[in-house]
C-alpha positions as CSV (number, residue, x, y, z in Angstrom):
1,X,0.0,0.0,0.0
2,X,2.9,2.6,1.3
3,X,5.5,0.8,-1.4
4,X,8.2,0.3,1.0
5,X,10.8,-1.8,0.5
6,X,13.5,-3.7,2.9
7,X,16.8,-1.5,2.9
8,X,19.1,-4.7,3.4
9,X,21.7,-4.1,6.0
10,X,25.3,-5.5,6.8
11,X,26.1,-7.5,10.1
12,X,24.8,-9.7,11.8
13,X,22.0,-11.5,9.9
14,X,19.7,-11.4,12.9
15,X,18.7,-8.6,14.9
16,X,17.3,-10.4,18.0
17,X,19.0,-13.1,20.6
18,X,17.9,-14.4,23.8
19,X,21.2,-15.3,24.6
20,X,20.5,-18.5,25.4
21,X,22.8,-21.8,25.1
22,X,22.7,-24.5,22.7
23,X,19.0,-25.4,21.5
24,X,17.7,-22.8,24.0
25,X,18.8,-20.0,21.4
26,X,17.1,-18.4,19.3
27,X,18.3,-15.7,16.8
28,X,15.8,-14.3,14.4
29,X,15.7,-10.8,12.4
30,X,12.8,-9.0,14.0
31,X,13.6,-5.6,12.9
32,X,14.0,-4.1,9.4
33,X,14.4,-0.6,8.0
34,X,12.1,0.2,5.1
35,X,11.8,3.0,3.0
36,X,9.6,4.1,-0.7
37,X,11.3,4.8,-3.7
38,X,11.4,8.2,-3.7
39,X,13.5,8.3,-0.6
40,X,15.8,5.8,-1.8
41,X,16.5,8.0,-4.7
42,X,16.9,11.4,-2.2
43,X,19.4,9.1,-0.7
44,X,21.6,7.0,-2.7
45,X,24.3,6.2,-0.4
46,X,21.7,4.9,2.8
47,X,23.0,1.5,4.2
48,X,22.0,0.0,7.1
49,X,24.0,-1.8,9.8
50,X,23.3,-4.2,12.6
51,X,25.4,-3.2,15.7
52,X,26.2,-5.5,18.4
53,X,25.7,-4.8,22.3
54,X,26.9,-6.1,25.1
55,X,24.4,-5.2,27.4
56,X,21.3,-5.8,25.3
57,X,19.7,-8.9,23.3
58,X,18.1,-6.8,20.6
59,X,20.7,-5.3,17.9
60,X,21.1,-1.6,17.5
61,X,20.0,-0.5,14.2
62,X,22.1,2.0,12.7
63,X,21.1,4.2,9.6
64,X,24.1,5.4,7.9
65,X,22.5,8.7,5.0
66,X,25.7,10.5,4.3
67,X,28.4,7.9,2.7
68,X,31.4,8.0,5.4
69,X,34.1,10.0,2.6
70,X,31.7,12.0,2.1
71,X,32.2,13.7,5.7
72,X,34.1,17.0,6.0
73,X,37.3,16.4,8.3
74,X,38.2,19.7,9.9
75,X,41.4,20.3,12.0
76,X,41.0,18.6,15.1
77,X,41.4,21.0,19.0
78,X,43.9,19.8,21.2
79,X,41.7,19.4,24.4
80,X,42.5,18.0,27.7
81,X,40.2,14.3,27.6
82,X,38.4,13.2,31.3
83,X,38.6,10.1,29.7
84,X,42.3,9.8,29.9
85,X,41.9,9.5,34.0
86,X,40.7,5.8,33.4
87,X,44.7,5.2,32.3
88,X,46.8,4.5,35.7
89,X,49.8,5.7,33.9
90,X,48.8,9.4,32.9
91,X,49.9,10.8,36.0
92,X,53.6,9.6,35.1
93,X,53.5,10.8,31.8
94,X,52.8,14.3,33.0
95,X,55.2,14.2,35.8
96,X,57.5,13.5,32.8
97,X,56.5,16.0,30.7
98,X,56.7,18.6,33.4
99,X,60.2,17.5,34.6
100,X,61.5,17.2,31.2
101,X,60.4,20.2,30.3
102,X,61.9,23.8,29.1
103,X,62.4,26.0,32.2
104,X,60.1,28.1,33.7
105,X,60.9,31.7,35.1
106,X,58.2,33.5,34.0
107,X,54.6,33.0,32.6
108,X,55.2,33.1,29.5
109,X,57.9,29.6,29.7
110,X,54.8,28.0,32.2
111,X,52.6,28.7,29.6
112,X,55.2,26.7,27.1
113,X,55.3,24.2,29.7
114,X,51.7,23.5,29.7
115,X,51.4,23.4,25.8
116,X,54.8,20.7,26.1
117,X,52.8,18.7,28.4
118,X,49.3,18.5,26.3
119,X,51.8,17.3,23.7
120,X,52.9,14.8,25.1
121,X,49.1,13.5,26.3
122,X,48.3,13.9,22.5
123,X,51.2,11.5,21.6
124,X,50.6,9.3,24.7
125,X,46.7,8.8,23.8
126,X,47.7,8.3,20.3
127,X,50.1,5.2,20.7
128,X,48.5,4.0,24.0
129,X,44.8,4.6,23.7
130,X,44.3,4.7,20.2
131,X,40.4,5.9,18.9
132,X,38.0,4.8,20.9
133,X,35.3,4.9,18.1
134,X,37.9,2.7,15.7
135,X,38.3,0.2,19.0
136,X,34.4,0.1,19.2
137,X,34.3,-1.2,15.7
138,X,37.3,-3.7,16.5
139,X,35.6,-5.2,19.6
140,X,32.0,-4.7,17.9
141,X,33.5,-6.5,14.9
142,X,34.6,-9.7,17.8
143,X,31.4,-10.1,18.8
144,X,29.9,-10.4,15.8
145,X,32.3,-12.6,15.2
146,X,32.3,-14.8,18.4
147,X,28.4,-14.3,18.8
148,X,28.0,-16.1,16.0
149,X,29.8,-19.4,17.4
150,X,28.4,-21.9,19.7
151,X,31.1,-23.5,21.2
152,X,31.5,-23.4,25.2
153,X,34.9,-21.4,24.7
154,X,33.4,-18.5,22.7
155,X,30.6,-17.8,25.4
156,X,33.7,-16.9,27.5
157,X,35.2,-14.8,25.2
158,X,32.0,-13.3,24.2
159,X,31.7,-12.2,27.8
160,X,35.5,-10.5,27.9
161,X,34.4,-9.2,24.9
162,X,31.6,-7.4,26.4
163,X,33.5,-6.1,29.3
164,X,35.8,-4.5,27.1
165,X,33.3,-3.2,24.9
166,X,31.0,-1.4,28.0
167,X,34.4,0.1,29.3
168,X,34.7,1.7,25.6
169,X,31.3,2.9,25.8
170,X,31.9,4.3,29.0
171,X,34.9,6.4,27.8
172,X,32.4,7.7,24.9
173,X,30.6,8.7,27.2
174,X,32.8,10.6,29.0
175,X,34.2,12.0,25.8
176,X,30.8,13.2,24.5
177,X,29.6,14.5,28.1
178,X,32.8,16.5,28.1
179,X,31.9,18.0,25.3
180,X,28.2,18.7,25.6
181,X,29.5,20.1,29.1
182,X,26.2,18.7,30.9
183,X,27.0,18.1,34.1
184,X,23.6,17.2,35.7
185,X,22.9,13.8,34.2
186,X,24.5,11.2,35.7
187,X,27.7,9.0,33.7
188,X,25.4,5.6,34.0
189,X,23.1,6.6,31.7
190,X,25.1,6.0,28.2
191,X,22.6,8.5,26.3
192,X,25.8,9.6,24.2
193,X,23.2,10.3,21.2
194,X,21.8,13.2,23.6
195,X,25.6,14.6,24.6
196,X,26.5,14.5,20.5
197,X,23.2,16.7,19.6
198,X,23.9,18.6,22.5
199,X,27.6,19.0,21.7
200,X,26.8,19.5,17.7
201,X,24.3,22.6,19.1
202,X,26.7,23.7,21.2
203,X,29.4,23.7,18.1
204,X,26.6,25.8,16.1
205,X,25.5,28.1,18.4
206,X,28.8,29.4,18.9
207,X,30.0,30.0,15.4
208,X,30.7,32.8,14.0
209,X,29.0,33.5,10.8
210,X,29.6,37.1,9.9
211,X,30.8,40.6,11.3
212,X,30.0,43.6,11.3
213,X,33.2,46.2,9.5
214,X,34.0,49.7,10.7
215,X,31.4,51.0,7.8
216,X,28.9,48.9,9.2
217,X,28.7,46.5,6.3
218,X,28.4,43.1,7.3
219,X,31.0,40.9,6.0
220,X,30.6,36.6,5.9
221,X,33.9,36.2,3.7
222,X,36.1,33.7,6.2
223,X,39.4,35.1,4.9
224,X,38.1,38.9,5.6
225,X,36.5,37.6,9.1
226,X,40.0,36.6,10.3
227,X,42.0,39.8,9.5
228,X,39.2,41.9,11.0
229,X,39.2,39.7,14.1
230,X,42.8,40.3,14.2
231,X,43.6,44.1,13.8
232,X,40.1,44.0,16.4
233,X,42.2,42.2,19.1
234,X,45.5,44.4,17.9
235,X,44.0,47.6,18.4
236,X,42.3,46.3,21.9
237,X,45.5,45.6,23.2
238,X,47.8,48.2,21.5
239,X,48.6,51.4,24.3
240,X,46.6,54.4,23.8
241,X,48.7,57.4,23.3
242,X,45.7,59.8,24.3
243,X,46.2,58.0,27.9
244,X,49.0,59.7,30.5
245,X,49.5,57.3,33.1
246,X,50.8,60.1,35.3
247,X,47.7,61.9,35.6
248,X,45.8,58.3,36.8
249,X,48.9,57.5,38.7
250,X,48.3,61.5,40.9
251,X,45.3,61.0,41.5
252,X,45.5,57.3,43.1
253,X,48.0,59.2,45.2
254,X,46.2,61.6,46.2
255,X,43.1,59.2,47.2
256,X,45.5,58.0,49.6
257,X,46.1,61.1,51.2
258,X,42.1,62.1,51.3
């Protein structure tokens, strides 16, 4: 009546299992994505794929619309990651970093030390941690893998697996709460959909679009933007030559004396 057809997906070919053992189980795809022609052709590239979870007997469902190349990748913030305090060993490396460090007489070479440090947390996360969204595909990938076994020595691994796997989740978590800076809901929850709309709103809400020039013409031109920003900041903090500290400098005096 509607014209819908199945999508397909990738994954595992079933989308439901009681996790039981031996003739006890029962696997069976109970949920489908469907769509009509005319959205099919709107989006070409739609795929679906069957997650796995390890705290769940139904399958997430995930709807991928935008082809993964097809994603802008923008340069990347150097930000201090909560996440990192699950690692016993970060408190040496920074204790490292510090020690190692250039010297610091002044501000200005703390400053330097700071940035030396979050350079070498960037290089430690890199080699030691890795991506926790490529390791979620890695350990979603094993239990698709062992999941669909049936011997007595998978169950076992399927259940180290799963440990893994929620630990990973629980760092995205972290990483996407960070981000979305909501500090009233509690870690346990694992709504990391809600902390990446929030973050993504964040993201929005505080771009910059356009500014307003000295002639009051509005100006969206990213190239423009940049140099106004930066003779802004420039003349902000350049000295006034219309000020005379002496005259400021008198009358603090003189407050004293009144």
């Amino acid at each position: 009546m509607c014209d819908l057809h199945d999508l397909g997906f990738t994954g595992l070919p079933w989308t439901y299992d009681n996790q039981q053992f031996g003739r006890r189980n029962i696997r069976v795809r109970l949920d489908r994505v469907v769509a009509s022609p005319s959205w099919s052709n709107l989006f070409e590239g739609a795929r679906v794929v069957h997650l796995v979870s390890p705290c769940s007997d139904h399958c997430p469902i995930l709807l991928k619309v935008i082809p993964d190349n097809a994603v802008d990748r923008k340069t990347r913030i150097a930000r201090y990651e909560i996440m990192w305090e699950r690692e016993e060993s970060m408190g040496e490396v920074i204790l490292d970093a510090w020690e190692n460090g250039p010297p610091r007489s002044d501000l200005g070479s703390v400053a330097c030390a700071l940035r030396n440090i979050m350079s070498f947390l960037q290089e430690w996360s890199r080699e030691k941690l890795g991506s926790v969204r490529k390791q979620l595909e890695v350990l979603r990938a094993q239990l698709v893998d062992l999941q669909g076994r049936s011997d007595d020595e998978s169950w076992q691994q399927v259940k180290d697996a799963a440990e893994a796997m929620n630990e990973m989740l629980y760092r995205e978590e972290m990483m996407w709460l960070q981000r979305s800076r909501i500090t009233w809901l509690k870690e346990g929850d694992k709504n990391t959909k809600y902390f990446h709309q929030k973050a993504v709103w964040r993201s929005r809400k505080n771009r910059i679009r356009r500014l307003k020039a000295d002639n009051d013409q509005w100006c969206d031109d990213p190239v423009q933007m940049a140099a106004m920003a930066t003779d802004f900041f420039k003349a902000l903090y350049t000295r006034d030559a219309n000020v005379t500290p002496e005259h400021l400098v008198l009358l603090m005096k003189l407050r004293r004396f009144l």
